[in-house]
C-alpha positions in Angstrom: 34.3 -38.1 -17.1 36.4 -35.1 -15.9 36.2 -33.6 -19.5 32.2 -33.6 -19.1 32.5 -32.1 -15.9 34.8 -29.1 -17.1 32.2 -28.6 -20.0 29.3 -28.6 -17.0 31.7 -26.2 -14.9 32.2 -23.8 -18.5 28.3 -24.0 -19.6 27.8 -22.4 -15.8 30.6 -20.0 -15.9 28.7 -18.5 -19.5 25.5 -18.2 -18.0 26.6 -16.3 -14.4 29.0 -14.0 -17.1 25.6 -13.5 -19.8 24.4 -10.4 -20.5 20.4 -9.9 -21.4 19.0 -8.3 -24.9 16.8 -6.1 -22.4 17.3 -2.4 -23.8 19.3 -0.4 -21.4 16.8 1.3 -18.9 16.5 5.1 -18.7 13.8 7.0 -16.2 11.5 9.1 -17.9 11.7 12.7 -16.9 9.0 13.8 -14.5 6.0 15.3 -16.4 5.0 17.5 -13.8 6.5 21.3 -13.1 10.0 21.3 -11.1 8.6 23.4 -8.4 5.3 23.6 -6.1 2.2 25.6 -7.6 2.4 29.3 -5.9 0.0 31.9 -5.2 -2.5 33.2 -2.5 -3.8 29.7 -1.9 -0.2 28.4 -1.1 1.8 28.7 2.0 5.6 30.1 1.3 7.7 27.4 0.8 11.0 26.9 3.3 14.6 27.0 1.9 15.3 23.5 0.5 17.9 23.7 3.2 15.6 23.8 5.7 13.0 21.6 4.6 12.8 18.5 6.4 13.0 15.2 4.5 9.4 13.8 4.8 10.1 10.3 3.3 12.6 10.1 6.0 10.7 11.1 9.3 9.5 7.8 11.0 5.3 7.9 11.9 7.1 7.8 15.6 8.5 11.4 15.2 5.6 13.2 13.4 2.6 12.1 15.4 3.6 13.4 18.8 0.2 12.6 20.9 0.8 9.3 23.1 -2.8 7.8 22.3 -2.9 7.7 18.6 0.5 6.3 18.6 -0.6 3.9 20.2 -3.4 2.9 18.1 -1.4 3.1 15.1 1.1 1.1 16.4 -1.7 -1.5 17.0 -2.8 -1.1 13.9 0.4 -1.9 11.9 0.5 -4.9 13.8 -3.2 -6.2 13.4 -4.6 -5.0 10.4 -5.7 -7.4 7.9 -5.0 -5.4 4.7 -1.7 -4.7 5.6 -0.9 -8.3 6.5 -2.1 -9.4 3.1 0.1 -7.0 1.7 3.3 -8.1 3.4 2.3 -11.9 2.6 2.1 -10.6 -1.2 6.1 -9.6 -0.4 6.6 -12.8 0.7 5.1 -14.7 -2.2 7.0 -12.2 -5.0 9.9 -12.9 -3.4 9.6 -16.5 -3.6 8.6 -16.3 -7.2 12.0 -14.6 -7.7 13.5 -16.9 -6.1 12.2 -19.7 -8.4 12.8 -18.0 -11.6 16.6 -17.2 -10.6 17.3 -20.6 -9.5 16.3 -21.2 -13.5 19.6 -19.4 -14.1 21.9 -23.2 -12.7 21.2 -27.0 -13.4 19.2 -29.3 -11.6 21.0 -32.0 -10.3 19.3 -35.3 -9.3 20.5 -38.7 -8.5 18.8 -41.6 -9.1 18.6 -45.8 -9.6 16.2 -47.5 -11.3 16.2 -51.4 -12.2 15.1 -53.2 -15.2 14.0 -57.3 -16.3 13.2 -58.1 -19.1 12.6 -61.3 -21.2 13.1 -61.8 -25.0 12.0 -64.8 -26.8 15.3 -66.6 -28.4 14.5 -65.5 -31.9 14.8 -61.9 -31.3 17.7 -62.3 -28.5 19.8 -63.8 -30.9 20.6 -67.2 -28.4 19.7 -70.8 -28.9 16.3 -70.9 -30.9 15.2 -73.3 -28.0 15.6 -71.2 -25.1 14.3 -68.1 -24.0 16.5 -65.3 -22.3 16.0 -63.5 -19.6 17.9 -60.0 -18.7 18.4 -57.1 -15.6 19.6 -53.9 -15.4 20.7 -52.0 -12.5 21.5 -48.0 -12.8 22.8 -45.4 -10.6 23.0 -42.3 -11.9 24.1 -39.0 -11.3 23.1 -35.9 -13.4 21.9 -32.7 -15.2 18.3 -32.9 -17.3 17.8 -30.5 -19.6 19.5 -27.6 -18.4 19.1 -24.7 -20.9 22.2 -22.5 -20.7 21.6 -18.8 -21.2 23.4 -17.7 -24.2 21.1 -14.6 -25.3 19.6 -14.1 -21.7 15.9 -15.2 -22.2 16.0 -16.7 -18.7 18.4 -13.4 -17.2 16.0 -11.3 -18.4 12.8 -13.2 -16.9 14.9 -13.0 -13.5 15.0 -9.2 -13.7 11.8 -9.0 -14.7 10.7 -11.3 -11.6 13.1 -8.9 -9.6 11.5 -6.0 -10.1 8.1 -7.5 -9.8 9.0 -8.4 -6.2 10.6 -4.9 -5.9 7.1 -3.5 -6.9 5.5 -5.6 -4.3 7.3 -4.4 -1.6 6.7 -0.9 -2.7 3.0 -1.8 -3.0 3.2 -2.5 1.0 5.0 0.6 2.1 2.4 2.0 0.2 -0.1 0.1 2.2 1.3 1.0 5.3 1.0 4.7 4.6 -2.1 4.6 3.5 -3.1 2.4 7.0 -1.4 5.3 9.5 -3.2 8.3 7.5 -6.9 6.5 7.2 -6.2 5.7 11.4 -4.8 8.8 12.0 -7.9 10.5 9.8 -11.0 8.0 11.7 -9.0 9.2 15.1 -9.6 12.6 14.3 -13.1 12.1 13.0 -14.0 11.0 15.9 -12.7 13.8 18.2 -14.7 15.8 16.1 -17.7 14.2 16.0 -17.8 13.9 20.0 -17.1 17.8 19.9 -20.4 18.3 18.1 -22.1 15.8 19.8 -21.0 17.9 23.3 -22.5 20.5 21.5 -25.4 19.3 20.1 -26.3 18.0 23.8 -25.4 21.3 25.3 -27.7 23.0 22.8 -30.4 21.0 23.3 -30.1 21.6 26.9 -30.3 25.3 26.6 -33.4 24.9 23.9 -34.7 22.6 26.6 -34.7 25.8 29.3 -35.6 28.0 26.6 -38.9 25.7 25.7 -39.4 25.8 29.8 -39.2 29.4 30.1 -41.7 30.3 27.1 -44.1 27.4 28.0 -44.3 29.4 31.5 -45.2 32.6 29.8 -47.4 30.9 28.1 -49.4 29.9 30.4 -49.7 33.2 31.9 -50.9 34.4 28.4 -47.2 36.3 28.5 -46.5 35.1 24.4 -48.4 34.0 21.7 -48.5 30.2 21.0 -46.5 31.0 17.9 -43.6 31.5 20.4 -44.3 28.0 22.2 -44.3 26.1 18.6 -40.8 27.6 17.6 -39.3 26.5 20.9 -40.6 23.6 20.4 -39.2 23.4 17.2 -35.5 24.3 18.2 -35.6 21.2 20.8 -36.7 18.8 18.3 -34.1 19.7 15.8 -32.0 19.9 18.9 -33.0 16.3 19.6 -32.4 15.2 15.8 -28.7 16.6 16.2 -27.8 14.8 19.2 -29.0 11.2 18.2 -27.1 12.2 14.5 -24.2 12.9 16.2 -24.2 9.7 18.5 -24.9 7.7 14.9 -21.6 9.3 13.8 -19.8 8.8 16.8 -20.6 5.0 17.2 -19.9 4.5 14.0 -16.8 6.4 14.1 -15.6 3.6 16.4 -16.4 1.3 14.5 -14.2 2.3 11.4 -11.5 2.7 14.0 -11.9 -0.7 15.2 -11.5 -1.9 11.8 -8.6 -0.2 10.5 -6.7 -1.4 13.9 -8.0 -4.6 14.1 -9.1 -4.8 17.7 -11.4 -2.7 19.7 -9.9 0.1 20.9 -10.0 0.8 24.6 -11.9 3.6 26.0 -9.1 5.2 27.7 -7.4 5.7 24.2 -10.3 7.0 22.6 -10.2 11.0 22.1 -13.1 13.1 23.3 -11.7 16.1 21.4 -9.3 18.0 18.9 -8.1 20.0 21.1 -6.8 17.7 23.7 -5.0 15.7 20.7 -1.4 16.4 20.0 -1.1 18.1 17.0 1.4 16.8 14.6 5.0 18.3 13.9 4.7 21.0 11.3 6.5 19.6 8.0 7.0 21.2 4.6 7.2 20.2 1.0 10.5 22.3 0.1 11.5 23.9 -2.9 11.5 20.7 -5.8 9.0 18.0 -6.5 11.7 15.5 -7.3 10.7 14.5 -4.0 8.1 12.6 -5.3 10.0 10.2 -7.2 10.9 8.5 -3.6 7.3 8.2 -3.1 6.1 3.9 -2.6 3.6 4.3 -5.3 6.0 6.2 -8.1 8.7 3.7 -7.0 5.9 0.7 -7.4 5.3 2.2 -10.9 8.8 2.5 -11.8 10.0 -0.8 -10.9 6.8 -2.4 -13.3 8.3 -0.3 -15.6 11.8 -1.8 -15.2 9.9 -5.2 -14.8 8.6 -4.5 -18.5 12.0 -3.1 -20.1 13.2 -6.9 -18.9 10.0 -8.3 -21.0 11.1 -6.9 -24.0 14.6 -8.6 -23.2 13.3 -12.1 -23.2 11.0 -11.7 -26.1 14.4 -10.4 -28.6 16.2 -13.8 -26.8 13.2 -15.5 -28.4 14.4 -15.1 -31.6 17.8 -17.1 -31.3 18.6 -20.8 -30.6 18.0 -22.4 -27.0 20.4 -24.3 -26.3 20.1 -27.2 -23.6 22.2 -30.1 -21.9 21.3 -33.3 -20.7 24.5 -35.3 -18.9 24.9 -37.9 -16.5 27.3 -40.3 -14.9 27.2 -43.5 -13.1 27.1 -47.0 -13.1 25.0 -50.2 -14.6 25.2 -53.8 -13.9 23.3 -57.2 -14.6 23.8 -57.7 -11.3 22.8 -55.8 -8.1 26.0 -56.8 -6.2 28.2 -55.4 -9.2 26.9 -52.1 -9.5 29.6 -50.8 -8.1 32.5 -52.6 -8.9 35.2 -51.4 -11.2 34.8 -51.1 -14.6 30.9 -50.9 -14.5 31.0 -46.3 -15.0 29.0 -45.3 -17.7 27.9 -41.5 -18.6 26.3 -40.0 -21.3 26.1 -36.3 -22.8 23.5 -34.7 -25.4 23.3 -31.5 -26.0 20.4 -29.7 -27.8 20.0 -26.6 -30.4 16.7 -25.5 -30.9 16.6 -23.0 -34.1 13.5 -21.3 -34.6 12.7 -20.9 -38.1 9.2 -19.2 -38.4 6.7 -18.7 -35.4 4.6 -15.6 -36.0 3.8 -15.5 -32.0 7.7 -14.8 -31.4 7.2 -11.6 -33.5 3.6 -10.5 -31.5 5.2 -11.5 -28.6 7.9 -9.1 -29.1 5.6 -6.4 -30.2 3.2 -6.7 -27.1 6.4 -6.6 -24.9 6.6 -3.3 -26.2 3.0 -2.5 -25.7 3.4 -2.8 -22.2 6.2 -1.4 -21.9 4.8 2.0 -23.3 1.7 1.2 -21.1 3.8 1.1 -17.8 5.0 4.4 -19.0 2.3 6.2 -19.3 1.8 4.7 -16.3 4.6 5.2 -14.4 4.5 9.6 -15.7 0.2 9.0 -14.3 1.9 8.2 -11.0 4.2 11.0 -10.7 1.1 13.6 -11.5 -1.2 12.2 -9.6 1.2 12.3 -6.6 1.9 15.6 -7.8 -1.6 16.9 -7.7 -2.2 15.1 -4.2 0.8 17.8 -2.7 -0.7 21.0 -4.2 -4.0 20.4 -3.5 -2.2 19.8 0.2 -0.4 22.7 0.0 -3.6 24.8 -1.0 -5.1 23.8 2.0 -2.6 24.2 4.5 -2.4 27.4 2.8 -6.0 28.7 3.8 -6.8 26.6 6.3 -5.6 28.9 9.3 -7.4 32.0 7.3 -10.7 30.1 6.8 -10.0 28.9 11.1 -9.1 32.6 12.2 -12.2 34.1 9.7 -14.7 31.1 11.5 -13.0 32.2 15.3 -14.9 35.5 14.5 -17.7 34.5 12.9 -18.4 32.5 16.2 -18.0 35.3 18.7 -19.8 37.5 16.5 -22.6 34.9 16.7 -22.6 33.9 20.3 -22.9 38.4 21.5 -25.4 38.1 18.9 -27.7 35.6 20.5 -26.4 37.0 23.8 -28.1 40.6 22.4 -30.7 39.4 21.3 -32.0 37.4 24.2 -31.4 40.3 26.1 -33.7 42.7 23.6 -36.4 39.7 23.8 -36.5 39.7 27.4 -37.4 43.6 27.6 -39.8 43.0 24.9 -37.5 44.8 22.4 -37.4 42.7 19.7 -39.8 39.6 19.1 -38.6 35.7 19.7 -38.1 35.1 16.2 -34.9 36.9 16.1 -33.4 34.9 19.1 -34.6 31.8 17.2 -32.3 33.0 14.2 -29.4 34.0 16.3 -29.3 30.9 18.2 -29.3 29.1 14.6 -26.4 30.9 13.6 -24.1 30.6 16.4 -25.1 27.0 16.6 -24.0 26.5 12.7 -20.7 29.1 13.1 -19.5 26.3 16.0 -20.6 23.4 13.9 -18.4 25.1 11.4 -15.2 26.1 13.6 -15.6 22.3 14.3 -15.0 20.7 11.1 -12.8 23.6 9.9 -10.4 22.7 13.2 -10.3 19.2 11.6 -9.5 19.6 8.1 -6.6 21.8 9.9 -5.3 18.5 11.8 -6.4 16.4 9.0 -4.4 18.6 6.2 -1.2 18.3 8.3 -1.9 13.9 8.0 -2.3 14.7 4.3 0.7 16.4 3.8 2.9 14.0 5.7 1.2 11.2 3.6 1.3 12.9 -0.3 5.1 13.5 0.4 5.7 9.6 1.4 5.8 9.6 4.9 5.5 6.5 6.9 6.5 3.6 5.4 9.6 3.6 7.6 10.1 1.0 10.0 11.2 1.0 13.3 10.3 0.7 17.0 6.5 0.2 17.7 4.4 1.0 20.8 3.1 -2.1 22.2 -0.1 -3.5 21.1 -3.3 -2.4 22.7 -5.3 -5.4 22.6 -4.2 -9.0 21.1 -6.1 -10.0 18.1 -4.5 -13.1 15.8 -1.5 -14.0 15.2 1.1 -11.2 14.7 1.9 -10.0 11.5 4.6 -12.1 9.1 
């Protein structure tokens, strides 16, 4: 029994010392350029010393405005997507789990009792009687343990490894998504409220304008031509203001659902200006700061989860190699199981050669399939991030031009309409012309509007493309309780 056990206690010590048929695992160089795009359209980049690490700087520290921490803390805590995510973590990790525990036997006890009856003929006794036997067992044991010689089953448990490692780059990746698309809807909405301030104030001043020119109308002052097109400008005036209310109810309602409870009115913005702006960040000098990105990382480790695939179908072209052993006792008799002399144990080992199974060869061929797939893959990643930073970079590169160019435009605009009201009311110039300058300063603010948020909404970008945000660490308390919180 004690030489069994030190063959159980060897077999164990071979498989934790195995090594896998996995071919060694190299990272494929970045297919992308080792330095940001440059030009006109791109800001100067910092010294790399004095670049800050993006992938490092906690949601906490780059959103500085009180409120929308708020809500995004809410979010990370109530958001169903990002739940689901982290119970996907939770299952991969568990599926780990249960393919490395493959790695050591499963022991089991167990007892099982027998009786049987044999006519004398075939028990060998008196031909006259009839015999009738029990068993008793107790047992104590390893079934079919298969010990991992060539790695098949070290290789699966890297593979699973990596699969889990993928997972849990999947939900960082999640979570960064969750804080820009809030941080983007909270934005959205300041701006929407902006022109829907505006749209109301404009349709209060067409509302005096439509006033003033019915008057002179009616003392036969203006033509009726001059009454329709005022009339005109406060419908369309009307039009923008119930548009804008659409888009600012809605607003709230894609807020709502990325947080996962209504938000509360206090913490709702009424506009970009009177919203933190975020801490300026930069990109540095190298893209290799990519390659610390969730969704590279997820890509990589399917890669690694692939180069282990290959590993277990080369192992599935050598023997497998399992043990069945058990000791214990046996007895006739229930009272004797125990007794001295009753031990019994038994020991088979099994070999399993394979000889010819042309799935073992296509398995081994479409392991390397997909390994080349999560390749290509894997180098997609890494230029798509890649692409998602210049195209940043681009347009926190104009942005303040196109702002500073629109800042003008407006003032230009609003002496314009000013002048032009002016000439009107001294008969200078007809109303037509104060219906076109009014248009114009109405679309250059509409304009400075949404240019002020792709500014705000640019600097989100940024801090997302570069992998910022998955960090974890202290989280505002929760605006409003809505389910369970998360796992």
């Amino acid at each position: 029994m004690n030489k069994h056990a030190l063959l159980l206690l060897l077999g164990m010590a071979l498989v934790l010392a195995g090594c896998t048929m996995a071919p060694k695992y190299t990272r494929a160089k970045p297919p992308v350029p080792p330095a940001w795009p440059t030009g006109t359209a791109y800001p100067e980049a910092l010294a790399a010393t004095n670049a800050t690490d993006v992938s490092q700087l906690r949601w906490q520290e780059f959103f500085t405005d009180p409120k929308l921490e708020q809500v995004i803390g809410t979010a990370l805590t109530n958001n169903r997507d990002l739940r689901i995510a982290a119970l996907n973590v939770e299952e991969s990790r568990a599926m780990y789990h249960i393919q490395r525990d493959v790695l050591f036997p499963t022991l089991n006890a167990n007892g099982g009792m027998s009786r049987q009856a044999l006519p004398a003929d075939l028990s060998g006794a008196n031909p006259s009687s009839r015999v009738t036997s029990s068993r008793y067992d107790a047992n104590f044991g390893v079934a079919s343990w298969e010990i991992d010689f060539f790695g098949r089953i070290r290789s699966l448990k890297d593979e699973a490894l990596a699969t889990y490692l993928a997972t849990e780059q999947a939900r960082r990746g999640a979570q960064i998504s969750l804080i820009a698309s809030v941080a983007d809807a909270y934005l959205t909405l300041a701006a929407d409220q902006e022109n829907l301030a505006l749209a109301q104030t404009t349709l209060t001043a067409q509302r005096s304008s439509y006033d003033l020119i019915k008057r002179r109308y009616d003392l036969g002052l203006v033509p009726e031509l001059n009454l329709h097109q005022a009339e005109m400008q406060v419908d369309a005036a009307l039009g923008d203001t119930a548009r804008y209310t659409q888009s600012v109810a809605q607003d709230e309602n894609a807020l709502n659902f990325l947080v996962g409870a209504p938000v509360p009115g206090e913490l709702l913005p009424t506009e970009l200006d009177r919203v933190n702006p975020p801490e300026e960040i930069s990109a540095g000098l190298s893209s290799e700061v990519l390659l610390r990105r969730p969704d590279v990382l997820q890509a990589e480790d399917l890669l690694k989860a692939a180069n282990a695939d290959i590993g277990a179908a080369r192992a599935a072209f050598f023997p497998r190699i399992s043990l069945t052993a058990a000791i214990g006792t046996a007895s006739s008799d229930l009272s004797g199981l125990f007794k001295s002399g009753q031990g019994t144990w038994s020991y088979a080992p099994q070999i399993v050669m394979p000889i010819f199974d042309a799935r073992t060869w296509s398995a081994h061929k479409a392991a390397k399939v997909q390994r080349e797939i999560a390749v290509t893959q894997y180098e997609k990643a890494i230029q798509s991030a890649f692409r998602e930073v210049a195209d940043a970079l681009a347009t926190r590169g104009t942005v303040d031009q196109q702002v500073s160019a629109q800042q003008s435009l407006v003032h230009a605009a609003t002496e314009t309409y000013r002048l032009s009201v002016s000439r009107y009311d001294k008969g200078i110039d007809d109303y037509l012309t104060v219906l076109d300058a009014q248009r114009s300063m109405y679309a250059a603010q509409q304009g400075l509007v949404s240019l002020r948020l792709v500014k705000r909404a640019s600097q989100v970008q940024l801090y997302a493309v570069l992998g910022g945000g998955w960090q974890t660490g202290p989280v505002p308390a929760p605006i409003a309780k809505a389910g369970s919180p998360r796992p």
